[in-house]
Each structure stands twice: as C-alpha cells, then as structure tokens.
N, C-alpha and C positions, 0 to 999 in steps of 0.2 A: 566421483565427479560425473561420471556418466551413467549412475541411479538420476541424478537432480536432475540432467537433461530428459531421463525417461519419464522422470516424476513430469515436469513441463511438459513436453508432449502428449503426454497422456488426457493433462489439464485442459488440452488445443482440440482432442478428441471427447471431451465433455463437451465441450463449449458446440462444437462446431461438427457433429459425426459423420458429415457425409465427406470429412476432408481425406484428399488420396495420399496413399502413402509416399508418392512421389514427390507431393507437395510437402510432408513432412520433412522426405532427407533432406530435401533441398533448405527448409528450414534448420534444420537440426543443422548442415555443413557451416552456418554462421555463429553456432551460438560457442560461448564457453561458460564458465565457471568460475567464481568467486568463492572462498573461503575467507570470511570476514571475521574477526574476533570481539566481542563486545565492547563497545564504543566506539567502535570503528567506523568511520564516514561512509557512506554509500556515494551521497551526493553530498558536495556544499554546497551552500547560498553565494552565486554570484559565478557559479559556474556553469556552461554548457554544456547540458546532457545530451552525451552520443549514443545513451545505447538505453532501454528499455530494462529492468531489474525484475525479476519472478524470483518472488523468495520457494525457495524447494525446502529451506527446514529454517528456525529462528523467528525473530524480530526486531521490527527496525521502526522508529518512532521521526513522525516527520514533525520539525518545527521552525518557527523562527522568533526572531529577534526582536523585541517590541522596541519604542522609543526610551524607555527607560531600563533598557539592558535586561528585562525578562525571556525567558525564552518562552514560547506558546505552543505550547503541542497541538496539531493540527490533524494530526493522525497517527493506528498504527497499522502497522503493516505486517501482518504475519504469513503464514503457508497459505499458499497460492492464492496469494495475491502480488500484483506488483507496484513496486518500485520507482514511480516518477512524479514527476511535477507536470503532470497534462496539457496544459492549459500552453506549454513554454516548451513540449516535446516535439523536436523537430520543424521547431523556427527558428532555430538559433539565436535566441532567448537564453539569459542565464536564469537561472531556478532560483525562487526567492525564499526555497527552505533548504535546512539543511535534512539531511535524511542518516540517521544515528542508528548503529545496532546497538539495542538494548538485551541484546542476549547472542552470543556465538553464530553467525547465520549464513547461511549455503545459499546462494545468489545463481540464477541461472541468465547470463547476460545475453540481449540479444540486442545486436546491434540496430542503428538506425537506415545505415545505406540498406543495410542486408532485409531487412523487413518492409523496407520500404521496395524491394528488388520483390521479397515475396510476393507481395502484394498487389506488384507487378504483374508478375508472371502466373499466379493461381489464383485467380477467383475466389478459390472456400479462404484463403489466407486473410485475403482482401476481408471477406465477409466475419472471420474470427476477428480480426481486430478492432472492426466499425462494432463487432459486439463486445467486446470488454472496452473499449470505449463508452457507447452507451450506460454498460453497466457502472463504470467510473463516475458519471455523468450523474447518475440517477443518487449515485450514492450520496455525492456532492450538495445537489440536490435537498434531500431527505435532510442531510446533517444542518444545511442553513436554516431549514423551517424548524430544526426543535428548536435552533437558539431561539426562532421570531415567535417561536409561537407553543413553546412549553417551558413549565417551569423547571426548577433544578431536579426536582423527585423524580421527572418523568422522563429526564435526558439522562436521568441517575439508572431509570428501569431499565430503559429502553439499550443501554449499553451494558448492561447484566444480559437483558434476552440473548441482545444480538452479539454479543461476545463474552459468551460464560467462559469460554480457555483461555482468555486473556486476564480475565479479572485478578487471577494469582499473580499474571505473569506481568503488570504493570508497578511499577511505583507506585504509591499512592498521591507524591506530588504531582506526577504528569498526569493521571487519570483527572485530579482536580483543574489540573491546568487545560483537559481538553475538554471537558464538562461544563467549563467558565465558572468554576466554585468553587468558596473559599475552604480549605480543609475544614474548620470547624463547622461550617454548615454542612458538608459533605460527610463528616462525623454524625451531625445530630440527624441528618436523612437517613442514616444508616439502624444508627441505634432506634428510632421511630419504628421502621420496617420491620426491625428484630423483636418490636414488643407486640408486632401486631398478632 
C-alpha cells in the first residue's frame, strides 16, 4: 500500500517538480489505499463522489446506462491516471457513470476536504491540480471531436496509437462500445488494416 502512495506522488513530481516536500507529507497524510478486485465498483452512477481515485496498478472502465438498458463505455482508466466523474467532483453532484474494475486494481484515494485543504495551503498543490485538470479537460475535448469529426477507422487508429497497452487489455465489446462501432464493422476495420 505504501509503493501505490510513492507510485502517486512521484506521478505529482512529474506533473508539477518545483513541488516541496512539505507540501507532499502534508498530501501524502490524507491519502489511503484501495485494493479493488475485478468488477468491483469504484464509483456508481447516482452517487457522490468524496474522494479523487489515481490508479497505481490495473483498470477501471467508466460507463453508463443508455435508455434502452445498454451500457456505454465512456472511458478507461489505467496507471496513473485518475478516477472521477470531473465535471460533478466536488459539487456534490452525483456521478452519472459508473466506474467498474475491469482487471484487479490498486487505487490510491485522496480525499476531497483533504485536497481541497491542500490546495489551500500550498500553491504548487493548487497548481498540480489546475494541471491534471486541464489535462482532463483537453482529453475530453480530443475525444468529442473524433466522434464529430472522424470516421470509425480513424477513432479505430487513433486508440491503437494512443493506447497500444490497453489494446489486449480491453474486451472487444467495450472497445466497440467506446469507439461508437458495431463489432462487425469493427472486425472488417480490422481485417482491412491487416491486408494492407
């Protein structure tokens, strides 16, 4: 448990290197740890989320509920990256996805008072969070313009480039389901690529 908080903080010193070790402990004194098992709920849909999720090892697939009882995969969530519903963290808002381990995963929790105290009281904390915000942001972003504005082959490339460790590690239903494509077409994109 306390590799996953070093793994996290380490991730806070990527992000952020001019941050002081002071500002760390005092970070590091709120968080704990999660050991989830596959299938296991992170978050559900229509709950409010208290605390921020950094996955330290595993996967965790965010989705919801369409009107006709589909589930939509919306993301995944692997090593260090985290764990929320953004848009509804720290309003007290309930989250309108649920967030599912799709494999065994190491969760490094940090709360909402406690980070929000950080953020408080240290400046670089402040400043790490407005950047993985941002970068939340952007990615969000990115994902809504392939759907407006590429076709399936390219949203099909574009998540091979940008997540080649994932490609073994997903379903092939959920990959189709976070693509917007139907397996057989997502079959003949495949096999197309393979004969080029």
């Amino acid at each position: 448990m306390q590799q996953a908080i070093e793994v996290y903080l380490q991730s806070v010193k990527q992000i952020c290197p001019d941050v002081s070790q002071e500002a760390l402990d005092f970070l590091k004194s709120g968080l704990s740890v999660s050991e989830l098992p596959n299938k296991h709920f992170y978050i559900q849909a229509g709950e409010i989320q208290k605390q921020l999720g950094y996955v330290a090892k595993g996967l965790i697939r965010a989705f919801y509920i369409d009107d006709k009882g589909n589930d939509v995969t919306v993301n995944f969530i692997k090593e260090q990256d985290f764990a929320s519903h953004y848009t509804v963290f720290g309003k007290e808002k309930p989250s309108k996805f649920f967030f599912q381990c799709i494999e065994n995963t190491t969760i490094v929790n940090i709360p909402k008072e406690h980070l929000e105290k950080a953020c408080a009281t240290y400046p670089q904390i402040e400043h790490y969070a407005r950047l993985v915000i941002e970068e939340a942001h952007a990615e969000l972003l990115e994902r809504m313009q392939g759907f407006l504005f590429d076709n399936a082959e390219t949203r099909y490339l574009t998540f091979v480039r940008d997540n080649a460790d994932l490609f073994r590690r997903v379903p092939m239903s959920q990959l189709c389901s976070y693509l917007g494509i139907e397996r057989q077409h997502l079959t003949r994109i495949r096999k197309k690529l393979l004969q080029q």
